[in-house]
C-alpha positions in Angstrom: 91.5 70.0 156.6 89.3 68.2 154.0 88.7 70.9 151.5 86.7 70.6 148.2 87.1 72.9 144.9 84.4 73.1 142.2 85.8 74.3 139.0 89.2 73.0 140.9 90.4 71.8 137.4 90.7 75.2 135.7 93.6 77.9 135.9 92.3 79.3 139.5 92.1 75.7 141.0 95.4 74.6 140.0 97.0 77.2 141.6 95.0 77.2 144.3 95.6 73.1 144.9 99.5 73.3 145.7 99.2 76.0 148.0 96.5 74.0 150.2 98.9 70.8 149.8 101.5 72.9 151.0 100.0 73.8 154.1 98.9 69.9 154.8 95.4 70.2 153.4 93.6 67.1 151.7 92.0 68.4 148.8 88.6 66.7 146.3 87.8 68.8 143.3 84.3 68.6 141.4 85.2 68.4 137.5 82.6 67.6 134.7 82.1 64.2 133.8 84.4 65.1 130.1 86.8 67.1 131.8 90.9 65.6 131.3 91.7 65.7 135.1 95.1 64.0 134.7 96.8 67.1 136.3 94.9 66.7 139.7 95.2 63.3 139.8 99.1 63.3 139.6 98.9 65.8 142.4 97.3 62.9 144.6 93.8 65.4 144.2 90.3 63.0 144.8 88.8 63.5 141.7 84.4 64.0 142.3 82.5 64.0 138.6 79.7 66.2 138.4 77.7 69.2 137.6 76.9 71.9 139.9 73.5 72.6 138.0 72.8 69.2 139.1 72.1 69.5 142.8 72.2 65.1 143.6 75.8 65.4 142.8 77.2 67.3 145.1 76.2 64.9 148.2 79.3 62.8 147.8 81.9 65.4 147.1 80.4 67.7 150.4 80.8 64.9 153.1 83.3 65.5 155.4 84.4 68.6 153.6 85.6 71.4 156.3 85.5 74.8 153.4 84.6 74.9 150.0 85.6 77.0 147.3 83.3 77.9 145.0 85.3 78.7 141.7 83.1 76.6 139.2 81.4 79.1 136.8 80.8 79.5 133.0 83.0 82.2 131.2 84.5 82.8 127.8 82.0 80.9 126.0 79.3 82.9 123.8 76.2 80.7 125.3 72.8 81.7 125.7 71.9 83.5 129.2 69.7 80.7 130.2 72.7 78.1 130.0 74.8 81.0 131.8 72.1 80.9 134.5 72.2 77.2 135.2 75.5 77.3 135.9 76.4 80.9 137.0 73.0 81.4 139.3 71.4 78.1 139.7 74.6 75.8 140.0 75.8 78.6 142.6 72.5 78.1 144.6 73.0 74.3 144.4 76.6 74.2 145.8 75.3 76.9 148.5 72.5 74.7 149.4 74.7 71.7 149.5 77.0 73.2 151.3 74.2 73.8 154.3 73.4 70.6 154.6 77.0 68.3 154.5 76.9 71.6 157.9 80.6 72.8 156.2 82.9 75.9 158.2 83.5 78.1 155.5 82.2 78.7 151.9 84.5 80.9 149.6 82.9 82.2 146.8 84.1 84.0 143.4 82.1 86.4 142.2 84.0 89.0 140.0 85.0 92.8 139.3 82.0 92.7 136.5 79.3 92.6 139.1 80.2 96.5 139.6 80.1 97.1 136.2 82.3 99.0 134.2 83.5 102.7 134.1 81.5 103.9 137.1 83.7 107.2 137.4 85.4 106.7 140.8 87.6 103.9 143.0 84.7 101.2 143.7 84.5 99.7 147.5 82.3 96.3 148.6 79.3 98.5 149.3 78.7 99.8 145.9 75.6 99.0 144.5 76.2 95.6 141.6 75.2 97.1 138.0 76.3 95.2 135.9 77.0 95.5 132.0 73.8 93.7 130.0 75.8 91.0 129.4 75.5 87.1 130.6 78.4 86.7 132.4 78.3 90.3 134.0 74.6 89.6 134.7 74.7 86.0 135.8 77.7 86.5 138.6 76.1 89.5 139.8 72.9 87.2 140.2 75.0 84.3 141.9 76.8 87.0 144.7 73.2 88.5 145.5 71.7 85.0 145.7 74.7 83.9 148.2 74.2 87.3 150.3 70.3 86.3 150.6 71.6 83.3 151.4 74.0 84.6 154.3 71.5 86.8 155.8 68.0 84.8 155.7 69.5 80.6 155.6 73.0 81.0 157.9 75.6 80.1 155.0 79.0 80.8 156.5 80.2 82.1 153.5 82.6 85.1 152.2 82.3 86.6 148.7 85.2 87.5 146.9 85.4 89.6 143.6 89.0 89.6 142.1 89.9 91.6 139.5 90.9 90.3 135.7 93.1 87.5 137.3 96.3 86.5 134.9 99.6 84.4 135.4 101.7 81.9 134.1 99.4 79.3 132.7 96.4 81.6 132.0 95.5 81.0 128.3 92.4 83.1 128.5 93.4 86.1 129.4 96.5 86.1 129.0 97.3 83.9 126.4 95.0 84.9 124.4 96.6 88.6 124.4 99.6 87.7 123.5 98.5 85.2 120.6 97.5 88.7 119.1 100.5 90.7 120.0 102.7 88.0 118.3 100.4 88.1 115.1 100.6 92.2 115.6 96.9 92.2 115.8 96.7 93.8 119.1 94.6 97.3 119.2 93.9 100.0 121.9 90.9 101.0 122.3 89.8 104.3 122.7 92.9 106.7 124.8 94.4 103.4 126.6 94.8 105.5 129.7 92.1 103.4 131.5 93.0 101.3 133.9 92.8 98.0 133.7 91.6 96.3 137.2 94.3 93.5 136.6 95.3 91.1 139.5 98.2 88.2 139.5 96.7 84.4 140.1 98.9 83.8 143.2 97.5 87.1 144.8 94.1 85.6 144.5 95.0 82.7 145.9 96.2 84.5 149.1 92.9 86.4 149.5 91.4 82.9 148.9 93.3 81.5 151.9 92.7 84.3 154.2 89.4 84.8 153.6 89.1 80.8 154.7 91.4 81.1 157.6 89.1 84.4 159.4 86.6 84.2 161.2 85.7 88.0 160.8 85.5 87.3 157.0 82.8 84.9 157.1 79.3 86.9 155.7 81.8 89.7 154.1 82.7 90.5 150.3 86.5 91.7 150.1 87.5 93.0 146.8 91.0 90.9 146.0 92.9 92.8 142.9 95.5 95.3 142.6 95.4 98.6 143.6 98.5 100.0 141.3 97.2 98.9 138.5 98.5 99.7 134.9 96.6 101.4 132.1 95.5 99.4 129.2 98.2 100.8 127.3 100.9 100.1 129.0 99.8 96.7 129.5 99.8 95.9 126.0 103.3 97.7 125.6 104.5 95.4 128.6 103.7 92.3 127.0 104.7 93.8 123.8 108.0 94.1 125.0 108.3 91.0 127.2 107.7 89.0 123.6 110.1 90.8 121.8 107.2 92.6 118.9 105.9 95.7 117.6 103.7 97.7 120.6 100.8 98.0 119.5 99.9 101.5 117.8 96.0 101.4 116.6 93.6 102.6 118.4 89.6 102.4 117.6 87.4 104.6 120.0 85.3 103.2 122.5 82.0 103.8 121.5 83.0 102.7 117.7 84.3 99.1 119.4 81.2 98.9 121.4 79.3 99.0 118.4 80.7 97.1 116.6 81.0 94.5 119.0 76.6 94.8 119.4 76.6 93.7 115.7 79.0 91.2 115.7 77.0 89.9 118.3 73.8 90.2 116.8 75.5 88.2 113.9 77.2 85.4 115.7 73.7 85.2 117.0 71.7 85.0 113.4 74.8 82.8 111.9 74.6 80.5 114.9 78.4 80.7 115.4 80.3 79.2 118.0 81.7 82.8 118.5 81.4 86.0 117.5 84.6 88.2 116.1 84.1 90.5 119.4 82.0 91.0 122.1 80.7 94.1 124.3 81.9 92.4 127.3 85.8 92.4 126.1 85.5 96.1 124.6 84.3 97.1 128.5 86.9 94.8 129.7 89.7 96.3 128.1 88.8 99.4 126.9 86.8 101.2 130.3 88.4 102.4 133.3 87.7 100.1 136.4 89.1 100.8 139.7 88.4 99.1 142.8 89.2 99.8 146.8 91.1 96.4 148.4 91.2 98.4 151.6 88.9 96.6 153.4 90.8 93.1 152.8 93.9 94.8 153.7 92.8 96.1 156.8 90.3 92.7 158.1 92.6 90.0 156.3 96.1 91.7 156.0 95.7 91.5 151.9 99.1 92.6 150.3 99.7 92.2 146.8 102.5 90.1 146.0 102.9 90.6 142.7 102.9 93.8 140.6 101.1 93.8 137.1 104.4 94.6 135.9 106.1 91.6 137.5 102.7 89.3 136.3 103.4 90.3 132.8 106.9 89.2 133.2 106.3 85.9 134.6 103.3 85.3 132.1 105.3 86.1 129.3 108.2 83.8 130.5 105.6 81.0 130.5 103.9 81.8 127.3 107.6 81.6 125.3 108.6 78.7 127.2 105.3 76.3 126.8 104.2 78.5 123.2 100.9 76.7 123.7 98.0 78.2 121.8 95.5 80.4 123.6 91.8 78.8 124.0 90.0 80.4 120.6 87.1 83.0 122.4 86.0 86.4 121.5 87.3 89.1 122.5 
């Protein structure tokens, strides 16, 4: 099949590429005009440039294409929420709208855990309501997933939603990466009990749901939560990695609500001082710091999702790939 991948350059899309070459799949990706796509290109990957917030791009890139996956999205940048928007929300609509027209089988679409917002009290399934944190990011993907189940309803799109958890792996220098920079420096902190759990789910995993959301036909105009259901507390995550890189666990811990503060004026400042950055945000405190549990029943019963690969095992692997390439995580806020 002739599949395309927005966003197929990042970590998602270049796991996702070898397991569609594997199966005999000829795959384009859209990249940004800047972006260094030699990786693809070794991999014999058509290489489209564009930009999904500009809708007389994505012409070229749709023709012929049999399913697209959406994975193209703005994260870990502090940007304003209109340039999370374009992207997040209006890019989305773009691709959708594309998609329509080059008459493609199957959309895939990532949406993400966020949509649900954090610390809701209970195990979250696909028909909870999105409320998500007052954040860009949060705000902006939970935007994109209602605008492509309008879309599915009112225009036809033959599309399935997924929202993975946290997704990590071997490679991931935003997450992951970024994690253990801190751990190595002994900068890591819990915050507040570190009993929450941490909705956590290996990149390979979400690269099955990805393929078996593409290959049912009773998953086309569904969501599917794809994560993790055993996951590990925040604690014990950060004492896995801890020990997996040979340093100190970390022992600190700041209470929620102080970190959540604090986070709203360093925000506020980044904001005033114009940085690039600010020293933390309110979306990594509630990333890391609230207790987020979500149902993957339904993908296991209407796909056959299995998890593959315990958060245990993911930390292993991660932290085999993060001593072995030592490469420095992608400087972002927390």
């Amino acid at each position: 099949m002739e599949i395309l991948i927005t966003g197929g350059n990042g970590f998602l899309g270049r796991n996702l590429i070898p397991a569609l070459q594997e199966r005999g799949d000829h795959v384009r990706v859209l990249a940004l005009p800047t972006e260094d796509t030699t990786w693809v290109e070794k991999r014999g990957v058509a290489v489209f440039r564009g930009d999904v917030r500009n809708p007389d791009v994505l012409t070229a890139p749709m023709r012929g294409v049999d399913t697209v996956f959406h994975l193209a999205a703005m994260m870990g940048l502090w940007r304003p929420m209109r340039e999370y928007n374009a992207v997040n929300v209006v890019g989305t609509g773009n691709v959708c709208r594309a998609a329509l027209a080059a008459g493609i089988r199957r959309l895939i679409h990532i949406s993400s855990w966020t949509v649900y917002g954090p610390d809701r009290g209970r195990v979250l399934t696909e028909d909870d309501a999105l409320q998500p944190q007052p954040e860009p990011y949060s705000i902006t993907k939970a935007q994109g997933d209602l605008l492509v189940q309008r879309m599915i309803a009112e225009e036809g799109l033959p599309a399935t939603i997924i929202r993975p958890g946290t997704i990590f792996g071997a490679g991931d220098r935003l997450n992951f990466g970024r994690i253990a920079d801190r751990a190595c420096a002994g900068k890591d902190i819990i915050i507040g009990s570190g009993r929450n759990a941490l909705p956590l789910v290996y990149v390979t995993d979400v690269v099955q749901g990805l393929l078996l959301c593409a290959g049912h036909e009773r998953a086309q105009g569904q969501a599917y939560n794809i994560s993790n259901d055993e996951p590990l507390t925040q604690e014990e995550f950060l004492h896995a990695i801890a020990q997996e890189l040979g340093v100190v666990s970390p022992w600190m811990h700041i209470p929620y609500r102080a970190a959540y503060a604090l986070a709203s004026v360093s925000e506020v400042v980044a904001d005033l001082a114009r940085s690039q950055q600010p020293f933390v945000t309110r979306h990594g405190i509630a990333l890391f710091g609230s207790d987020n549990r979500h149902s993957i029943r339904k993908a296991r019963t209407e796909l056959g999702y299995v998890p593959q690969v315990s958060i245990r095992e993911g930390v292993e692997r991660a932290s085999l790939w993060y001593e072995q390439h030592a490469l420095p995580a992608v400087p972002i806020a927390v």
